[in-house]
N, C-alpha and C positions, 0 to 999 in steps of 0.2 A: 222766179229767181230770188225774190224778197228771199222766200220760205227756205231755197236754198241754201243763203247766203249765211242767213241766221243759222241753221242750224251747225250747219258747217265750219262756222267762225263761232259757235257756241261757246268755244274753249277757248279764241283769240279773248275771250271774257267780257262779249258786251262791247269792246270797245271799238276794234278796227270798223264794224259796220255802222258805227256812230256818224264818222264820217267817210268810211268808203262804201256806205250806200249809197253818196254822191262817186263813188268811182270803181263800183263793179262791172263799170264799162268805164272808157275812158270818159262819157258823159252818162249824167243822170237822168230821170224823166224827165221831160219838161214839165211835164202835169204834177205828180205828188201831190201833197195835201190842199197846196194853196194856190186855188183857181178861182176865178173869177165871174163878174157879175155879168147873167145873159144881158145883152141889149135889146134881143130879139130884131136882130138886124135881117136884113134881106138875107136867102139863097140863091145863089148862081143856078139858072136856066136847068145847068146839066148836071147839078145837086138834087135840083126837083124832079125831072124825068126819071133820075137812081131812083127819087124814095117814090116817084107815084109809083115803081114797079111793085111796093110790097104793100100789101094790106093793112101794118101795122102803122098807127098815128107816127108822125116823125116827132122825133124826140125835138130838134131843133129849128124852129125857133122854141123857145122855153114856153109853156104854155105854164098858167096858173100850179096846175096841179103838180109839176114836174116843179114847179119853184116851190111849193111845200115841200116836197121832196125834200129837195137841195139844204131846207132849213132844217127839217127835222134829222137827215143823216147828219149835219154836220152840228147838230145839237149831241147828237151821241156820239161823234168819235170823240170831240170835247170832252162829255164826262167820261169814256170809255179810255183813254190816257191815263187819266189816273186810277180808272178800277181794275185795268192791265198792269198797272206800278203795282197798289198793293195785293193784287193777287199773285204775281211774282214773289213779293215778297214773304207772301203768309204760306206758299208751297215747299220755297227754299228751306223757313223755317221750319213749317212743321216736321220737312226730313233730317234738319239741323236737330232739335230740340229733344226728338224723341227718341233720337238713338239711333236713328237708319240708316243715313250713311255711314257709321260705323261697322253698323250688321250686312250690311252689303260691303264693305270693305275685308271684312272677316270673310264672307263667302266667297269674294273673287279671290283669295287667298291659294283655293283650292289649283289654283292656273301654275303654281309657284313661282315659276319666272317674272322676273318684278316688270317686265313689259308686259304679259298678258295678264297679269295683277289688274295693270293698271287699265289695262284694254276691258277685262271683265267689270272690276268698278265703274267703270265711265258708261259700258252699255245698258246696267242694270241705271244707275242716275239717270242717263238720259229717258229711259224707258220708264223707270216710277217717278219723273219731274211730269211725264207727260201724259202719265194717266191720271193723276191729282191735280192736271189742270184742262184735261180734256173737257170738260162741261163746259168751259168757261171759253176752249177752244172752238166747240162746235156751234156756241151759240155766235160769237163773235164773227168767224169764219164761214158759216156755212149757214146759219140758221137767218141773221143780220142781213147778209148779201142778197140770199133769196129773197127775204120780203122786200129788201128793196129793187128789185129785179136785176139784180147785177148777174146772181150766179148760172151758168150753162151748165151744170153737171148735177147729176144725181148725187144722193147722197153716197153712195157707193162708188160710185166714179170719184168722186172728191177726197174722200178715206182712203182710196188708194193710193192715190197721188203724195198724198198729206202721210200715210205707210212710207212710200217711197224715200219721200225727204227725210223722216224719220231715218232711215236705214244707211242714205248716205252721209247720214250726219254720223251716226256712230262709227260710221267705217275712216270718214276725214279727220274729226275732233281727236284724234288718239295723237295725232301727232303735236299738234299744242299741249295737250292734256300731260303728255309725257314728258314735254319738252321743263313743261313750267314747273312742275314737281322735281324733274332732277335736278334744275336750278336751285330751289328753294334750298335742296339737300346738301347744296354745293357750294354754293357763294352767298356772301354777304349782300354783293350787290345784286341778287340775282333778279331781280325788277327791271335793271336797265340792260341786262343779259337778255333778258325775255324780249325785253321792247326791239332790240338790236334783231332779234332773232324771226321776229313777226314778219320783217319786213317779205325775204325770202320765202315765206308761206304765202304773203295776202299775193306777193306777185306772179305765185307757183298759181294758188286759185283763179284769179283774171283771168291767164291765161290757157290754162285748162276750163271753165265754168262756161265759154261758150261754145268749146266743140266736143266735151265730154259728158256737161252734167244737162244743159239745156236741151240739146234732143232727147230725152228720156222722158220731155214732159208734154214737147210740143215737135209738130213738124216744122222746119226749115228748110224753103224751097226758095229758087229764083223769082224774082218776081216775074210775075204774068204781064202787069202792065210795062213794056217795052219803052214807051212813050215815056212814062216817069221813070224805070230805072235807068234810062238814059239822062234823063233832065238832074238825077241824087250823083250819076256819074260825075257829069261835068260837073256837080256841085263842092262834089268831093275831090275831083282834081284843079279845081282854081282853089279849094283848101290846102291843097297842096298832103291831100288824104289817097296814097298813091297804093295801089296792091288790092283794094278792099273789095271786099265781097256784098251786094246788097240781096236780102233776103226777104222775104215776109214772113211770118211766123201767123200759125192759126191759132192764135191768143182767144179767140173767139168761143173754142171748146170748154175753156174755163169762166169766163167773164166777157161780159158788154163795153168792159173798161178798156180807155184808147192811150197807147203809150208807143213810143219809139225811144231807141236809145243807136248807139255806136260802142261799140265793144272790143275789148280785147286787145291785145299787143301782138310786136312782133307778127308771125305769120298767123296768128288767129283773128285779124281784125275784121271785124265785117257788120255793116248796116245793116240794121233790121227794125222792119214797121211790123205792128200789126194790124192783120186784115182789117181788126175795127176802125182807125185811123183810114188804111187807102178807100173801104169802102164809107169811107163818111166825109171824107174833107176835102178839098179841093186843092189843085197842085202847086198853087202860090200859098195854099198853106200850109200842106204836106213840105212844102221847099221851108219856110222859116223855120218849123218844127224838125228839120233834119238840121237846117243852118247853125240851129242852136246847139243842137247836138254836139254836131262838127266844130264847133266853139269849144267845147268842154275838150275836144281831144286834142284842136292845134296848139290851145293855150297850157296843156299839159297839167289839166286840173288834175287828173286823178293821182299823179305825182306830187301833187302838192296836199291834195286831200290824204295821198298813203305819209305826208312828210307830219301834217295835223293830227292823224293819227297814232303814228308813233311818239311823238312828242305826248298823247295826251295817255295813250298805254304806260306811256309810261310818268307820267305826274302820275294817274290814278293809283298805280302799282305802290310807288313811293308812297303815297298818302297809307293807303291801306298797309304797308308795312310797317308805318308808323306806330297805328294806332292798333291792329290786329291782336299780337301778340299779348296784353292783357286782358285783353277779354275771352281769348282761348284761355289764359291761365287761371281765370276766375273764373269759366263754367267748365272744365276739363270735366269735369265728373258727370255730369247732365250729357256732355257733349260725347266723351266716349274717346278724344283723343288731346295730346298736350301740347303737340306744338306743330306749325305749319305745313312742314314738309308731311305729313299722315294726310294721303290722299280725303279721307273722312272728312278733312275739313273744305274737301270745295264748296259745298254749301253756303258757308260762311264768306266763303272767296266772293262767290258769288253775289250775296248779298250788300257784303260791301261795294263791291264793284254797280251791283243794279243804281244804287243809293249816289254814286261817285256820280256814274252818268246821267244820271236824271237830274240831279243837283245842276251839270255842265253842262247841258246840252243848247244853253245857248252862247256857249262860245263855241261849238263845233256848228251849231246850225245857224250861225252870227257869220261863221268863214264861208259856209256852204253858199248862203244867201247872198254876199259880195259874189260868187263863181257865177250864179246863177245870171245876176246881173248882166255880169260881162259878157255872158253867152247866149242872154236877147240881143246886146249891142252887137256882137260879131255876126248872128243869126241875120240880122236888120243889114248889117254893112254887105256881108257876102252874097244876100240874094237877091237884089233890090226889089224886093215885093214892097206891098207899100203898105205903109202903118198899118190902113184897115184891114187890109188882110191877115198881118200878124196878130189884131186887134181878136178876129172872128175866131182865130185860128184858137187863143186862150179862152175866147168865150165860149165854143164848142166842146171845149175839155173841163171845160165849166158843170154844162148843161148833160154832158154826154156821164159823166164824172160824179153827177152831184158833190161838189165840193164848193166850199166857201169862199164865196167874191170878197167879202172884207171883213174878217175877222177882226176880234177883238184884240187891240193891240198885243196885250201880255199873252194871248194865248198865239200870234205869229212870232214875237218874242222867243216864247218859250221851245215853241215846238216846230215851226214851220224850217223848214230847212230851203224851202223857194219862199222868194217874196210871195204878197198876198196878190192875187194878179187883177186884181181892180189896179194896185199901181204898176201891175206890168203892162194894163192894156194902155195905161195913160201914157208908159214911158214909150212905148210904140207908135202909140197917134202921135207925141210931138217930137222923136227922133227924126234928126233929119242926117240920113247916113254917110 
């Protein structure tokens, strides 16, 4: 869903999945980057009977080598942040600088109608943004993941999938992409037109994204264990989370990686673990890990996250119409066009905009990080499991996750959008609900 969301919101410009990656469901993962320190605490009885049935060492408790792990992937996503910023930026450019999206602007010409002008231009961008950074994608993506045993698919399983995204992203983006250019053409203010406008998109996507785009990637079935989805039932109806469907999703064909969320509005809402979650955690920790969940949707974060978002599409918008306009007017000739509304210039758009967010992203992931909070407290309050469990439940997604127990402050700061969960497992052992 990440890969969906990005690409699809490619043209909302960077922005909305700033912070509606906290609300491409009405909650976000509880795991993300910032997980915490193994304890190497006990397993329950009928954790160990699961793992004696498979031949493979259990990942959990953390063993020596599995906490190298831990240190060396979360040494690289650290430098890998920033070598993802400027490799963004030196692709946008080099199609800004040398003329190409101009020359691909001329070609989709050939569509004449200024919508499928504009449909051609954008398909050709999206497809030469992503072959001038595919090296950089497979190493990251696929090459990264395998060695550290995350990825389940071939490389050819992978490519297709990562095609897939590709193709629904060209097919979604045309409507922002259209939207924002005949603003530009139109209004003055067409910045807070655009922001106005997003809104009706990002909530047309929620609610399409989980029963149009996510089977395409994965199955979505009932769950099997009856026992627990009776146990997420009741959870979800003392939420006061009434209609909702719970699903398991076999996450498992792509990645070792364990996550659960709550999704979708209106008649599309529905629970969904994955199989690596039910087959690894135990039910008072599966229940905190949905509890959280169901925090993010009664407290009506993602409405709050799409109200952050808009507000910040639109300062970003502002900012960059500020300062845009002479800088198109002083390389117009290198550049190939003169002023904003020439589609040619998304490149530019885009760069300013990468620049915007990366600059802000700890006031979007400063608000995300308050949500997160409040949806261990309700997680704690609604199921009364008990600290330790909630405790094991982040350290499992720890160890399971290789992800960093306690980061360095300026880099959860900067980037983290969940607290760092050495202080979530602290705020769980001493909540008393």
């Amino acid at each position: 869903m990440r890969k969906i969301c990005y690409l699809s919101l490619f043209l909302l410009l960077l922005l909305v999945p700033a912070v509606l990656a906290q609300s491409d469901s009405a909650a976000t993962d509880v795991v993300n980057d910032s997980l915490t320190e193994s304890d190497s605490t006990v397993v329950d009885t009928s954790m160990q009977s699961r793992l004696a049935a498979t031949t493979e060492e259990p990942l959990y408790p953390m063993s020596e080598e599995r906490r190298a792990k831990l240190i060396s992937y979360s040494q690289f996503k650290n430098v890998w942040r920033f070598v993802e910023f400027f490799v963004s930026l030196g692709v946008l450019t080099l199609l800004l600088v040398t003329g190409f999206s101009a020359k691909i602007r001329d070609w989709a010409k050939i569509a004449r109608k200024r919508f499928f002008i504009v449909w051609l231009f954008l398909i050709m961008f999206i497809v030469a943004d992503y072959i001038l950074s595919f090296p950089f994608h497979i190493y990251r993506s696929f090459i990264v993941e395998n060695n550290y045993g995350f990825m389940s698919q071939t490389f050819m399983q992978w490519w297709g999938e990562d095609l897939l995204s590709l193709l629904i992203g060209c097919v979604i983006a045309i409507i922002p992409m259209w939207f924002f250019y005949w603003l530009v053409g139109k209004f003055r203010k067409w910045w807070l037109w655009f922001s106005i406008g997003a809104i009706p998109f990002a909530v047309f996507f929620i609610v399409i994204a989980p029963v149009m785009i996510a089977p395409l990637f994965n199955k979505f079935e009932p769950l099997k264990d009856k026992q627990l989805e009776s146990e997420i039932l009741t959870l979800a109806s003392k939420a006061g989370i009434e209609g909702s469907d719970v699903f398991q999703v076999n996450a498992s064909r792509q990645s070792t990686k364990i996550s659960a969320y709550v999704t979708g509005l209106f008649g599309t809402k529905r629970i969904v673990l994955y199989d690596n979650l039910i087959d690894n955690f135990e039910y008072d920790e599966i229940k905190f890990v949905m509890g959280h969940e169901m925090g993010h949707y009664v407290m009506h974060h993602i409405w709050w996250g799409l109200l952050v978002a808009i507000l910040f599409i639109a300062f970003a918008l502002w900012m960059m119409n500020k300062t845009i306009h002479p800088v198109i007017n002083r390389f117009k000739r290198p550049f190939r066009f003169d002023r904003l509304s020439d589609i040619a210039s998304l490149p530019l758009v885009m760069i300013y905009l990468t620049i915007i967010t990366f600059v802000f992203q700890p006031v979007t992931n400063g608000v995300s990080r308050i949500m997160e909070r409040q949806a261990d407290k309700y997680g704690m309050d609604i199921t009364d499991v008990s600290g330790e469990s909630a405790a094991i439940a982040f350290d499992k997604l720890s160890v399971f996750n290789l992800s960093d127990p306690d980061p360095h402050w300026l880099i959860e700061f900067w980037f983290y959008d969940h607290p760092a969960l050495k202080k979530r497992m602290e705020f769980v052992r001493g909540y008393k609900p």
